[in-house]
TORLO-346587 format. One record per residue (C-alpha): residue number from 0; x, y, z. Coordinates in nm, 2 decimals, decimal comma. Layout:
REM TORLO-346587
> num_px_py_pz
> NUM_X_Y_Z
...
REM end
This chain:
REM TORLO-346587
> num_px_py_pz
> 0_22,79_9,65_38,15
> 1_22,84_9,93_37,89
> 2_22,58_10,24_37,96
> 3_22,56_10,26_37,53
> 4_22,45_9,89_37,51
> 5_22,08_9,84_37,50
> 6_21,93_9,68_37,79
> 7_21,75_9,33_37,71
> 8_21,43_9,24_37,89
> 9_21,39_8,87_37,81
> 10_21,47_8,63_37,51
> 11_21,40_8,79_37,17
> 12_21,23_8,55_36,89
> 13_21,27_8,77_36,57
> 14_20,97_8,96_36,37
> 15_20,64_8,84_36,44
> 16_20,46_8,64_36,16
> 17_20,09_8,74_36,06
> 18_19,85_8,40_36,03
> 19_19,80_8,25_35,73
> 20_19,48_8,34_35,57
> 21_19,20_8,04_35,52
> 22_19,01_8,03_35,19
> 23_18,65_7,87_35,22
> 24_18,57_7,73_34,85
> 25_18,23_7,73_34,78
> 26_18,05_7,37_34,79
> 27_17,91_7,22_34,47
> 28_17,58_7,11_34,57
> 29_17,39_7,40_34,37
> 30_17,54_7,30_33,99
> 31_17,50_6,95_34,08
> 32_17,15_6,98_34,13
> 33_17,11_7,21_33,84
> 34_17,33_6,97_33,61
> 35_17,07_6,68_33,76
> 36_16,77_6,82_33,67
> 37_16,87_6,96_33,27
> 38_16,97_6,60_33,22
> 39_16,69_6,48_33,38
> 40_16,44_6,70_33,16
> 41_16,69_6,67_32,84
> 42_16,60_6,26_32,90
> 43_16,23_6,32_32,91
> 44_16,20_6,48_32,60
> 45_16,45_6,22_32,40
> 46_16,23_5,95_32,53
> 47_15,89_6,12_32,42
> 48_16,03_6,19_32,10
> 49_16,11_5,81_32,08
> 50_15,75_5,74_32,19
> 51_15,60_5,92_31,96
> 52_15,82_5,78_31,63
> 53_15,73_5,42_31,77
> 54_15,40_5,50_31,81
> 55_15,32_5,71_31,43
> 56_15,54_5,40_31,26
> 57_15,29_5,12_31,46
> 58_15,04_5,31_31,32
> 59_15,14_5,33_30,98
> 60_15,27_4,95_30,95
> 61_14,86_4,89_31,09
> 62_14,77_5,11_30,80
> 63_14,93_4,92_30,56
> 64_14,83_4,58_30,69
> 65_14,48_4,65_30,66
> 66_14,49_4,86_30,30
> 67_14,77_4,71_30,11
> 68_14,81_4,99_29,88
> 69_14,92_4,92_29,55
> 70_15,04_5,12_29,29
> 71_14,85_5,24_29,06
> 72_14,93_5,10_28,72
> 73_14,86_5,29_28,39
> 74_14,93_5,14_28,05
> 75_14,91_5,29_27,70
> 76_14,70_4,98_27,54
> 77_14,69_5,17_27,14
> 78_14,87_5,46_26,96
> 79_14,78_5,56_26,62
> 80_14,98_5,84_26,41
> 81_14,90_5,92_26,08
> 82_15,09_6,25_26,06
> 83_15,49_6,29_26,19
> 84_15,62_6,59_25,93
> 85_15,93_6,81_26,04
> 86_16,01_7,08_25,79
> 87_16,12_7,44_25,89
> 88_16,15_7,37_26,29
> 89_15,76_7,28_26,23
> 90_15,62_6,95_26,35
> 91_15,32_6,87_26,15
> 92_15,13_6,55_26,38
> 93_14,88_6,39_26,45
> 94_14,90_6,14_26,73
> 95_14,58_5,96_26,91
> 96_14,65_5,71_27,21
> 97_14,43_5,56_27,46
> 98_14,51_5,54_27,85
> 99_14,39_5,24_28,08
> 100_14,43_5,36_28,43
> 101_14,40_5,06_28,69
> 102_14,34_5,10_29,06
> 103_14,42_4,77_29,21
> 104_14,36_4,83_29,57
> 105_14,07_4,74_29,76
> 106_13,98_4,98_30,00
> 107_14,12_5,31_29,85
> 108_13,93_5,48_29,59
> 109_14,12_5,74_29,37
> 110_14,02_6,09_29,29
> 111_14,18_6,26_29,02
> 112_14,14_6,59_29,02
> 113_14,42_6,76_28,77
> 114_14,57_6,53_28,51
> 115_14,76_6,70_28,20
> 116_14,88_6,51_27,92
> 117_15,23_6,63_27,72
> 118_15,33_6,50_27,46
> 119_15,70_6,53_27,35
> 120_15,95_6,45_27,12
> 121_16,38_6,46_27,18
> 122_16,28_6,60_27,52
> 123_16,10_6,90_27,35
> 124_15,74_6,92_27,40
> 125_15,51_6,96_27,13
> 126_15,14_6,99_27,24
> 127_15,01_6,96_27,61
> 128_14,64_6,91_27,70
> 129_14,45_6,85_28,03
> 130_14,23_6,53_28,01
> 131_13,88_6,50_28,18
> 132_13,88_6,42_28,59
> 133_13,74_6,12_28,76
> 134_13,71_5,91_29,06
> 135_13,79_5,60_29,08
> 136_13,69_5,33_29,30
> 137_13,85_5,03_29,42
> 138_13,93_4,80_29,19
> 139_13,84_4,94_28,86
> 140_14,01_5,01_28,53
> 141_13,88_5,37_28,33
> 142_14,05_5,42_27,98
> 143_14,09_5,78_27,85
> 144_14,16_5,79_27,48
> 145_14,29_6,16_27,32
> 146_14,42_6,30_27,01
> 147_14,75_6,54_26,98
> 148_14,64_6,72_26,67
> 149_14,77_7,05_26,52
> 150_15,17_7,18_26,46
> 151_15,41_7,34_26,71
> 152_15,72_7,52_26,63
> 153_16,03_7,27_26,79
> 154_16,37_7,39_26,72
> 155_16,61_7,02_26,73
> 156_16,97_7,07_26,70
> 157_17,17_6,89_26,42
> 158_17,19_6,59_26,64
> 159_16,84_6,54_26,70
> 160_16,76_6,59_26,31
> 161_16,98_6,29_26,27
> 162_16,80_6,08_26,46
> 163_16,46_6,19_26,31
> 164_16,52_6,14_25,97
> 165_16,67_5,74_26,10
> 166_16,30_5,76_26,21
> 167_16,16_5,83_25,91
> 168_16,38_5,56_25,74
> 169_16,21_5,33_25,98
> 170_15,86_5,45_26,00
> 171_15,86_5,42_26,36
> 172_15,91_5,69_26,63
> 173_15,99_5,71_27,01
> 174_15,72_5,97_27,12
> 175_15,71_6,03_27,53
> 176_15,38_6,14_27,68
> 177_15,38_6,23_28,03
> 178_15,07_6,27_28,24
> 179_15,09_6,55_28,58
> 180_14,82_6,45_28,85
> 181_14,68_6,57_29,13
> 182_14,50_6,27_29,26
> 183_14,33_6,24_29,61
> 184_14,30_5,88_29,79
> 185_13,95_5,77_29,97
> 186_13,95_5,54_30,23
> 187_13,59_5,50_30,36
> 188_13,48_5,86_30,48
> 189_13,86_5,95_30,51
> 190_14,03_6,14_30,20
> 191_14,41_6,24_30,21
> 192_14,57_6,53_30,09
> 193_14,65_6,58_29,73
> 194_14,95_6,45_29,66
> 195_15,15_6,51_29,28
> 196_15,19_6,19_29,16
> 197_15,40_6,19_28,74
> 198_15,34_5,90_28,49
> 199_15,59_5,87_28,24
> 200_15,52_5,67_27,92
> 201_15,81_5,57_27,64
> 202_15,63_5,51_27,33
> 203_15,74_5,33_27,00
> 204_15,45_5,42_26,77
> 205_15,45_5,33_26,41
> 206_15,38_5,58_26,14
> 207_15,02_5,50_25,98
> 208_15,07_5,54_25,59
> 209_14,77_5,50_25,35
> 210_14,88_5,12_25,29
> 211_14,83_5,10_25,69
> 212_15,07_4,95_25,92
> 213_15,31_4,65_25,89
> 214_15,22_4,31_26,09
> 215_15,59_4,39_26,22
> 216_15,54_4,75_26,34
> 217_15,20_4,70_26,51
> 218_15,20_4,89_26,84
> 219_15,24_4,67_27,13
> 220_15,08_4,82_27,48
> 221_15,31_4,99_27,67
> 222_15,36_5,00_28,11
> 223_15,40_5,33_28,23
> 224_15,58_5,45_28,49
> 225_15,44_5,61_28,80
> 226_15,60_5,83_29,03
> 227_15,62_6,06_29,31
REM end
């Protein structure tokens, strides 16, 4: 053997290889739980909400089985004008109607606390006036009876002069008188809120001349509307 050649002490199995490294992945069971209980408490409150809709809608179809609320039902039962004159943008009038006001139910009674009257003509508004309150109770008719009087500036446009003087030609002219409430509702010791109700009334109302009024162009009582 060469004295330059290493010497070999046993068999030799190449670079030594380190030991793979082990990775410990955290377990789940915290975030399940935590998932668990938010969709346990998001459940909860989706079913108490549910509750409580069933519950507030029982009640309310109880309600209605026992009061049967109607609507209230408001008619213009006579309309008299003896003055219509337009000249200058001016409307010289002089309109008088009378109201019946019906409450048909038979447990509410009706408070009306606000109730203005406007008068208008082509969507312009020519006299306003607030009309004396009342109660009401169940099942009873009040009429109010008052008189637009007096003149009011009301600019129409070319259009709407058109269609007044075919008005004049017929001696008849659509007039709408609104009425704004603020009415309360009574059932026994119980009173609501007060709600905004709006009656709306189209009127054809025939011109009154000295020679009076026409069998043909009597005025004919008139539903209103009533509204929320």
């Amino acid at each position: 053997m060469s004295a330059n050649q290493p010497q070999l002490n046993g068999a030799y199995y190449g670079p030594a290889i380190p030991p793979s490294k082990s990775y410990h992945r955290p377990g789940r069971g915290g975030g399940g739980l935590l998932g668990c209980c938010c969709g346990c408490i998001f459940s909860l409150i989706f079913k108490l909400i549910l509750s409580i809709v069933i519950i507030i809608g029982i009640a309310i179809f109880i309600f209605w089985l026992i009061v049967r609320p109607n609507v209230v039902k408001v008619h213009v039962t006579d309309a008299s004008l003896t003055q219509f004159n337009y000249s200058g943008n001016t409307l010289n009038y002089n309109l008088t109607l009378n109201f019946s006001i019906r409450n048909p139910n038979k447990k509410l009674g009706i408070y009306y606390d606000y109730i203005e009257a406007r008068a208008l003509f082509q969507d312009s508004r020519f006299d306003s006036d607030l009309l004396p309150t009342f109660y009401q109770g169940h099942k009873n008719t009040t009429v109010l009876g008052h008189v637009f009087e007096g003149q009011q500036v009301v600019p129409l446009s070319t259009d709407q002069v058109s269609e007044l003087n075919k008005e004049n030609s017929k001696g008849v002219y659509d007039i709408r008188v609104k009425l704004y409430l603020k009415v309360r509702f009574k059932l026994g010791a119980i009173k609501t809120k007060k709600v905004k109700p709006k009656v709306t009334c189209d009127l054809q109302v025939p011109l009154t001349s000295s020679k009076g009024v026409s069998s043909s162009d009597i005025f004919q009582t008139t539903k209103c509307d009533w509204s929320r």
